[in-house]
C-alpha positions in Angstrom: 229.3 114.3 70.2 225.4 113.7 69.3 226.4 110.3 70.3 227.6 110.8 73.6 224.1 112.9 74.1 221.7 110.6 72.8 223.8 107.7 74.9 223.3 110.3 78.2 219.8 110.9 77.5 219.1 107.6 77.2 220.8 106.9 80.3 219.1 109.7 82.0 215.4 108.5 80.6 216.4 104.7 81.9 217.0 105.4 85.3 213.7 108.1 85.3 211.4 105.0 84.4 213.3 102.9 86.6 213.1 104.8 89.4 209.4 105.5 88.5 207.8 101.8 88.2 210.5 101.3 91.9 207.9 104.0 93.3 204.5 102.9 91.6 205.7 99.4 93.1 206.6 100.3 96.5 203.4 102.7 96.7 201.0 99.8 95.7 202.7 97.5 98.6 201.6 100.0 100.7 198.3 100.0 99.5 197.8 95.9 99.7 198.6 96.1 103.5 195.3 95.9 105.4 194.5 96.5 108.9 192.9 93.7 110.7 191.1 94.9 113.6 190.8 93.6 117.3 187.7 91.6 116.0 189.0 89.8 113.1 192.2 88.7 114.8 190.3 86.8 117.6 187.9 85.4 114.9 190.9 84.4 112.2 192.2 82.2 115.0 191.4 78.4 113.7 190.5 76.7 116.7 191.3 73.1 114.9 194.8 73.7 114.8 195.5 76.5 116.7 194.5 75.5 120.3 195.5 77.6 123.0 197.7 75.1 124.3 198.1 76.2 128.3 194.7 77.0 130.4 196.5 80.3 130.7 195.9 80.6 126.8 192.6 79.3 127.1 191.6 82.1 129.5 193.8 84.2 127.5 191.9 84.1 124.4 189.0 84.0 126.1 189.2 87.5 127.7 190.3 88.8 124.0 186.9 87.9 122.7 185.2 88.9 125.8 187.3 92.3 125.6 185.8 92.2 121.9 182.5 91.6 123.0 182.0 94.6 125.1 184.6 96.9 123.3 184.8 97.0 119.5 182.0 97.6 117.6 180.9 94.7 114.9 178.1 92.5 113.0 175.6 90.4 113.9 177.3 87.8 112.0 180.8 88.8 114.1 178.5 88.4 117.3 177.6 84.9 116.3 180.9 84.0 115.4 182.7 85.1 118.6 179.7 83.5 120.6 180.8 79.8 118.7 184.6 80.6 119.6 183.8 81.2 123.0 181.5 77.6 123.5 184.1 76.4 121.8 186.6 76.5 124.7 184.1 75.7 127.0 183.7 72.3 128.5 180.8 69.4 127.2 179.5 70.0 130.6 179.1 73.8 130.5 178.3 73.8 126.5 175.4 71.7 127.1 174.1 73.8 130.1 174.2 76.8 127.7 172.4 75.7 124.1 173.2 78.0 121.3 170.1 79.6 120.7 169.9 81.0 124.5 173.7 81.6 124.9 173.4 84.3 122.1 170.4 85.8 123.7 172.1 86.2 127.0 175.3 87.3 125.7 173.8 90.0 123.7 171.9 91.2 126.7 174.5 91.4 129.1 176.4 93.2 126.4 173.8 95.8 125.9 173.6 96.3 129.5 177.1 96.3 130.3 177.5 98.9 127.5 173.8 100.7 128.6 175.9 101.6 131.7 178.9 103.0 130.1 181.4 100.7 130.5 184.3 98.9 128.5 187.0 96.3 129.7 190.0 98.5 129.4 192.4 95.6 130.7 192.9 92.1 131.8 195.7 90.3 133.7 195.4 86.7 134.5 197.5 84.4 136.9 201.3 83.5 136.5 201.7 80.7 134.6 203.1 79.6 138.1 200.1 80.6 139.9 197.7 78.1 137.8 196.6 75.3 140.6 196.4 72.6 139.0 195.1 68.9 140.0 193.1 65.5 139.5 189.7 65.5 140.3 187.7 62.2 139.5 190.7 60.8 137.4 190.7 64.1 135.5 193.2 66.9 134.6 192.2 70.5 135.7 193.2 73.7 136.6 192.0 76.8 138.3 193.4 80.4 137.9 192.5 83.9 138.4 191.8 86.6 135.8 191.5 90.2 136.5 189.7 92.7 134.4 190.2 96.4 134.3 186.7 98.4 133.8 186.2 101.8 133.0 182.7 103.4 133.8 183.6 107.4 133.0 186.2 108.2 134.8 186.2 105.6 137.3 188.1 102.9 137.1 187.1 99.3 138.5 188.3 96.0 138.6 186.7 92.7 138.4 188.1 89.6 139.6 186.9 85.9 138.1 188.0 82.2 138.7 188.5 80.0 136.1 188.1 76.4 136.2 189.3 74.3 133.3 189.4 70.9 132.6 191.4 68.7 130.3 189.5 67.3 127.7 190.1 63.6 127.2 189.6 63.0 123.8 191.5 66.2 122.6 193.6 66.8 125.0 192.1 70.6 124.9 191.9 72.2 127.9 187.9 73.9 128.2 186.7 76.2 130.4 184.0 74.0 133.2 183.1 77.3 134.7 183.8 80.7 136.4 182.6 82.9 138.5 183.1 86.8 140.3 185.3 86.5 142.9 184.2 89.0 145.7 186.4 90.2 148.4 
């Protein structure tokens, strides 16, 4: 009889610490997981072997950073890096029309003002992947497309309508941004 008892408790006493180190290890799993926010998603992208592939995707993750830009609150260092993603998808041409140094002056001011104002890009939708015009223009690839972003100002609610003009890099095969502009109506 004590031997069926001891043989129980033991029994009993296995599965408690079993069960035990099952929840200590399922709790710490829990713990591990991080959040990564809006900002550090469009910055983890590696633009070296992660291209957007499409000038859809191009425009695509432009508009996330831009969204980024004028949304989420960040660093300095943040700012920097989501200035060097965005040159990054933009065309020699339009890189070297914009040096560093003044790019990150003028994109920090027209954030400050855009967010002075009280606004914040609530949205964007850009053209059908059939919708994308492309063509050959002196012997080269490019595309043009529409993007629409959704703005908020209190409770008003505008939109803001830009084309895109991107052209195929030769050496990489990249597609880059050449240069947009408002669309008015």
């Amino acid at each position: 009889m004590k031997k069926a008892k001891s043989a129980i408790i033991i029994v009993i006493l296995v599965a408690l610490v079993g069960g035990y180190y099952f929840y200590l290890s399922n709790h710490q799993k829990a713990k591990e997981e991080t959040v990564v926010t809006a900002v550090q998603d469009v910055l983890l992208r590696n633009l070296d072997t992660d291209y957007p592939p499409t000038p859809k995707e191009v425009v695509r993750y432009y508009s996330d950073i831009t969204k980024c830009l004028y949304n989420e609150t960040y660093t300095d260092e943040q700012f920097e890096q989501m200035a060097d993603k965005l040159l990054a998808l933009y065309d020699e041409e339009l890189a070297q029309n914009n040096p560093r140094d003044q790019y990150l002056k003028d994109l920090k001011s027209d954030v400050d003002d855009f967010l002075k104002n009280g606004y914040s890009i609530v949205s964007y939708t850009t053209s059908m992947s059939t919708d994308v015009e492309e063509y050959t223009y002196e012997g080269r690839k490019c595309a043009n497309l529409y993007c629409i972003y959704s703005i908020k100002s209190g409770s008003e609610y505008k939109s803001s309508k830009q084309i895109f003009v991107l052209r195929k890099d030769t050496e990489s095969g990249h597609w880059k941004i050449l240069g947009f502009e408002v669309v008015t109506q």
